[in-house]
ZATIBA-606423 format. One line per 2 residues: number of its first residue (from 1); their letters; for each residue x, y, z of C-alpha. Coordinates in nm, 4 decimals. Example, Ala and Ser with C-alpha at 12.3 -4.5 7.8 and 13.67 -1.06 7.14 Angstrom:
2
1 = AS = 1.2300,-0.4500,0.7800 ~ 1.3670,-0.1060,0.7140
This chain:
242
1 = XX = -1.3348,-0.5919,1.3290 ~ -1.2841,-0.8408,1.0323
3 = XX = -1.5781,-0.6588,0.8635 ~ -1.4228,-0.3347,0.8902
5 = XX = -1.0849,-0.4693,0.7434 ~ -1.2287,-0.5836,0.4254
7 = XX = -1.3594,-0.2784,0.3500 ~ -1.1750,0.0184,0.2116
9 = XX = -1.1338,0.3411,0.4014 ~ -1.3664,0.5115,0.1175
11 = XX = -1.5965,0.2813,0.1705 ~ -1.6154,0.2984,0.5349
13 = XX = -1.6495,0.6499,0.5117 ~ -1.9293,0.6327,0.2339
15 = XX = -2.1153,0.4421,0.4520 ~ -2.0613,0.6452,0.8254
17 = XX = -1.9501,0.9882,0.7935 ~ -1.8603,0.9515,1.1258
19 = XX = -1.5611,0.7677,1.0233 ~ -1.3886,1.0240,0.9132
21 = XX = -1.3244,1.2467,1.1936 ~ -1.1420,0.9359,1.3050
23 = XX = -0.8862,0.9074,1.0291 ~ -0.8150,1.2508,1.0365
25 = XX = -0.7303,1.2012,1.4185 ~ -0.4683,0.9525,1.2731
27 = XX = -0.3465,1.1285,0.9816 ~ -0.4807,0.9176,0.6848
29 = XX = -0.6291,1.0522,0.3985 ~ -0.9895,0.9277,0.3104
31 = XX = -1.0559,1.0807,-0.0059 ~ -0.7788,1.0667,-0.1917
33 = XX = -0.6149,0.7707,-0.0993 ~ -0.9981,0.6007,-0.0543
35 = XX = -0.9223,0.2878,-0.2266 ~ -0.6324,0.1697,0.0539
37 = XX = -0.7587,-0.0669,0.3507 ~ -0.7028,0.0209,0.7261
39 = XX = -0.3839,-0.2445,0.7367 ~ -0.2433,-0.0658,0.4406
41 = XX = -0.3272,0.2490,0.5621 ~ -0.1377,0.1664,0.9239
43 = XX = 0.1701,0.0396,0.7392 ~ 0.2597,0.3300,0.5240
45 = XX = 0.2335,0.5760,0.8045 ~ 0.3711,0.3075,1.0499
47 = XX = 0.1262,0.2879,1.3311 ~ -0.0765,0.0497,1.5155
49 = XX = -0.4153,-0.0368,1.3402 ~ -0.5717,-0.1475,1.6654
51 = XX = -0.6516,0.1808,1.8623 ~ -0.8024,0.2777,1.5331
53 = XX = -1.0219,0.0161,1.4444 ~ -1.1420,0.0469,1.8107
55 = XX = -1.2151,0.4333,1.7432 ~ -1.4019,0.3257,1.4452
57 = XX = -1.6279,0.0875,1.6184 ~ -1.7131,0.3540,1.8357
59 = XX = -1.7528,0.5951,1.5895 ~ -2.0102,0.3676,1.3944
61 = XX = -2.2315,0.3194,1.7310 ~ -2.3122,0.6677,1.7352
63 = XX = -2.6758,0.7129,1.5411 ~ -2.8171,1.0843,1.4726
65 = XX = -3.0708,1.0972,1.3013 ~ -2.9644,1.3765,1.1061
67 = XX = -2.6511,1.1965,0.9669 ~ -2.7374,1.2277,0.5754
69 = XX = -2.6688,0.9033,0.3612 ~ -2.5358,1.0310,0.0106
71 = XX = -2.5144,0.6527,-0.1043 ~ -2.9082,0.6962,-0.1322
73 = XX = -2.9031,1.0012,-0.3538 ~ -2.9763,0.9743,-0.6924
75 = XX = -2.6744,1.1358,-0.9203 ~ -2.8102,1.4147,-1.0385
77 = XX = -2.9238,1.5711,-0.6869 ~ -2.5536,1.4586,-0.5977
79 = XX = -2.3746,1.5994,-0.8234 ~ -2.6123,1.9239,-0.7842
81 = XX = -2.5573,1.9101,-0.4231 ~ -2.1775,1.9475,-0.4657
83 = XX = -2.1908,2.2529,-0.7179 ~ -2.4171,2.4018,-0.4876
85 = XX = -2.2539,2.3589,-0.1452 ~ -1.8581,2.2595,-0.2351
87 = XX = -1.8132,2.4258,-0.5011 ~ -1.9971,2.7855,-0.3913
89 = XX = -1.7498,2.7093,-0.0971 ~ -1.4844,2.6723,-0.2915
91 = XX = -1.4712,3.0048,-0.4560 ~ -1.6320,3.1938,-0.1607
93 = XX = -1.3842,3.1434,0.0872 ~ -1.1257,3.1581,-0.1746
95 = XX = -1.1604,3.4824,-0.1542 ~ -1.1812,3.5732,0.1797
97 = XX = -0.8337,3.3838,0.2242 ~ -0.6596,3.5390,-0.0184
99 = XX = -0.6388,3.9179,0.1694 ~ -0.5372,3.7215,0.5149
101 = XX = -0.2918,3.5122,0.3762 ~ -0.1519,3.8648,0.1481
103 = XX = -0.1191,4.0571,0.5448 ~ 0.0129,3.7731,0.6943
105 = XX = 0.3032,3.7634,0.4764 ~ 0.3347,4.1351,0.4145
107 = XX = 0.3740,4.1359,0.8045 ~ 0.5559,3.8425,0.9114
109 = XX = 0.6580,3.6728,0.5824 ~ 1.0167,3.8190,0.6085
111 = XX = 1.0952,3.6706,0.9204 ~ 0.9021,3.3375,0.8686
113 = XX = 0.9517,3.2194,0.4791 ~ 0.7474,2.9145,0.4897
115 = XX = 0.4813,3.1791,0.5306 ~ 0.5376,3.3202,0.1319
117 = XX = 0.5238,2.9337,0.0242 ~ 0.1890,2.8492,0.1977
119 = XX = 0.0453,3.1813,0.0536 ~ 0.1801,3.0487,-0.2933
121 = XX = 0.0472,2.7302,-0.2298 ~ -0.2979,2.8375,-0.1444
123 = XX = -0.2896,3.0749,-0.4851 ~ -0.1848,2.7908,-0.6877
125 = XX = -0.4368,2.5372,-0.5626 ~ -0.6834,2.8225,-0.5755
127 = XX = -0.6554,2.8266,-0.9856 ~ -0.5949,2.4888,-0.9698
129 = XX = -0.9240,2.4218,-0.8202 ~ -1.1258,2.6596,-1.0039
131 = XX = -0.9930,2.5231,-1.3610 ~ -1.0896,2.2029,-1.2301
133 = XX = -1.4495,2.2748,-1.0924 ~ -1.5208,2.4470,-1.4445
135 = XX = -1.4396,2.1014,-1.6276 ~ -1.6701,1.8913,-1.3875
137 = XX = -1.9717,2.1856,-1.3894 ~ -1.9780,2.1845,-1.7829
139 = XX = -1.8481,1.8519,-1.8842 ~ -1.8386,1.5664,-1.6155
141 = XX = -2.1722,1.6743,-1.4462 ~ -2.3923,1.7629,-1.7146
143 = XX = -2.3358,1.4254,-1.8343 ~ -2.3427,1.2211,-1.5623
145 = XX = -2.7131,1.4287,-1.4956 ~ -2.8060,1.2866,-1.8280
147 = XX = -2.7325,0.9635,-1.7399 ~ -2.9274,0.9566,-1.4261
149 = XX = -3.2147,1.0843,-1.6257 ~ -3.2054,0.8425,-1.9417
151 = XX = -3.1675,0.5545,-1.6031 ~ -3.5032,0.7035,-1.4323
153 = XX = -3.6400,0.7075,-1.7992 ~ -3.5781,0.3509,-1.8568
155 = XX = -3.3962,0.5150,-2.1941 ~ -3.0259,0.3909,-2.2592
157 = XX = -2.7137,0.5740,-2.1813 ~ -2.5843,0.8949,-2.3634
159 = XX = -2.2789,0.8386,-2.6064 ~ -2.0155,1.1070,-2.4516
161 = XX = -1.7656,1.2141,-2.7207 ~ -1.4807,1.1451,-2.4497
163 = XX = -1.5580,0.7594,-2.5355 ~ -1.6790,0.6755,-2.1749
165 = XX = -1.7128,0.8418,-1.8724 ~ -1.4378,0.6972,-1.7219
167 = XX = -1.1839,0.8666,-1.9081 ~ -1.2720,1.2496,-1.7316
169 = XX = -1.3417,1.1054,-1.3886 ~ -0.9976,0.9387,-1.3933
171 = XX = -0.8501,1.3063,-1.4379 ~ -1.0872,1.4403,-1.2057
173 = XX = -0.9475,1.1753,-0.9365 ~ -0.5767,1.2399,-1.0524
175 = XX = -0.5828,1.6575,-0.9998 ~ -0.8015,1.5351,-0.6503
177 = XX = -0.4939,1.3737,-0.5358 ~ -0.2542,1.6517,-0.6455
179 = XX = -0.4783,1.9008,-0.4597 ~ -0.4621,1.6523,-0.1431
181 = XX = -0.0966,1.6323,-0.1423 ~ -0.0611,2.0275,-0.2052
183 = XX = -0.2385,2.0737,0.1422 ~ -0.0879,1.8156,0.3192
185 = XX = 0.2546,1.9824,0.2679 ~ 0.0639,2.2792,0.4031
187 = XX = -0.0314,2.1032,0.6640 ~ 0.3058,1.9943,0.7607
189 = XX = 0.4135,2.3428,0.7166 ~ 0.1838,2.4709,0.9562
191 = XX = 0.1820,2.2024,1.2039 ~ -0.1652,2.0953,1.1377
193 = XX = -0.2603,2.4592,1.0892 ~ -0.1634,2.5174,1.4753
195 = XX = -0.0225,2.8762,1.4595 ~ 0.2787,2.9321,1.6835
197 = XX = 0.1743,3.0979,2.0587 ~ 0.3180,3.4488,1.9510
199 = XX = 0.0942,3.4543,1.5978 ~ -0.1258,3.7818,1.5755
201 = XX = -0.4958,3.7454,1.5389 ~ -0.4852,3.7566,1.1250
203 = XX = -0.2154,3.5064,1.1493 ~ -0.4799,3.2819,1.3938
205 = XX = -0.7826,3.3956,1.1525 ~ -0.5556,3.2537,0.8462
207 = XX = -0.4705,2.9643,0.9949 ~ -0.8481,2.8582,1.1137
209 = XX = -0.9691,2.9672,0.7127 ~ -0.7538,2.6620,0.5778
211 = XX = -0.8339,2.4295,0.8526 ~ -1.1808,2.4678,0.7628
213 = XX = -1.1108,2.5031,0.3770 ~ -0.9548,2.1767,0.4199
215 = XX = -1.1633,2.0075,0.6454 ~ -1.4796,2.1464,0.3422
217 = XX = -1.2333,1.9754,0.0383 ~ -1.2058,1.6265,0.2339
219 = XX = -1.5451,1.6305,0.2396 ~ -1.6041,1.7484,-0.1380
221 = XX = -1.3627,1.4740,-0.3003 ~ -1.5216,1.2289,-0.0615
223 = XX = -1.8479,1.2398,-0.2324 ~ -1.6763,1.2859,-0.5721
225 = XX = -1.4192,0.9751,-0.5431 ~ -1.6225,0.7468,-0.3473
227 = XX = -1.9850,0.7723,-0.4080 ~ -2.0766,1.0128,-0.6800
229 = XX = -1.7982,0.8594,-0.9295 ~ -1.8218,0.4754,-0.8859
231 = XX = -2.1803,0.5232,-0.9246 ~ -2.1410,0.6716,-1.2172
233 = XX = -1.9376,0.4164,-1.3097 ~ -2.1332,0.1230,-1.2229
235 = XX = -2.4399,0.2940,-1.3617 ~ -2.2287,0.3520,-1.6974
237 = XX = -2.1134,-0.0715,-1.6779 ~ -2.4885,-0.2069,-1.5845
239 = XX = -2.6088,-0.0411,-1.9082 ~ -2.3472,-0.2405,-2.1070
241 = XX = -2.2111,0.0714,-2.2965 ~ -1.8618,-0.0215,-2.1473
């Protein structure tokens, strides 16, 4: 117990993946909001840490063997791993949300507003998110790649012309936590994506899309925000071009 209160919740979850089903049972954001501890955490939402340090214990017991530890990765498979699985996700289902969330409010978004505002939430995020993946495939990525490979070369760091790499993974981390927030006031909206008992089937279909588009993103700024960029960092810091 005292070991998992000096930890952050980024951490924990960088360590056991398993975690983080368990936070989401309680509400609190992991990737976003990574850098808070569980008392923190507790306190702003205003619940009891207990029953959810004792979920976490019991969530760390549970070994599978085919639990994948990203902290071992080297940076450039990392980052490759997130263009090719979070990022293909990204714009993939994009696009098959779009024409479900378009019906859903052609059909029922007069007599249920909020409806129109998630649908115009999604679109903005949507561009949002696709700005933002552009910047990290051609800028952030490529460098940090270079950096991993000058490292494994025994060769010192790359000179960025943005000064150092913390300066773009700050504004990656800063449009991360506007994206979070944007779908946790969808969330609200849609009661945890829970559609009502009268919803048609699109209206169910939509509903389970963001769930899982959600559930996909938690996972994608996870390995971003707490072990693909302080790695970067730290790799950046050890070479003593910051």
């Amino acid at each position: 117990m005292e070991a998992l209160a000096e930890q952050t919740i980024g951490e924990m979850v960088a360590e056991n993946y398993r975690t983080a089903p368990v936070f989401k049972k309680y509400g609190i954001d992991f990737c976003c909001k990574g850098g808070r501890t569980i008392e923190d955490a507790c306190a702003s939402k205003g619940i009891d840490p207990q029953p959810l340090i004792a979920d976490l214990e019991a969530a760390i017991k549970v070994t599978d063997d085919n639990t994948v530890d990203y902290t071992t990765w080297k940076l450039d498979r990392l980052a490759n791993h997130i263009e090719d699985k979070h990022h293909s996700y990204v714009v993939e289902a994009t696009e098959q949300i779009k024409p479900f969330l378009d019906k859903v409010v052609k059909v029922h978004g007069d007599g249920h507003p909020y409806l129109i505002e998630i649908r115009d939430m999604f679109y903005e995020s949507a561009g949002n998110l696709a700005q933002h993946m552009k910047k990290e495939e051609l800028i952030l990525f490529p460098f940090i790649k270079k950096m991993q490979m000058a490292k494994d070369a025994g060769e010192p760091m790359p000179q960025p012309s943005f000064g150092t790499v913390e300066n773009p993974i700050a504004m990656m981390k800063i449009e991360h936590e506007d994206e979070g927030e944007r779908f946790e006031v969808m969330s609200e909206l849609t009661d945890g994506f829970n559609p009502p008992e009268y919803a048609c089937n699109t209206w169910r279909v939509s509903y389970s899309l963001l769930k899982e588009f959600v559930d996909d993103l938690h996972k994608h700024i996870h390995l971003e925000n707490n072990i693909l960029f302080p790695k970067a960092l730290e790799m950046e810091s050890a070479d003593g071009t910051v």
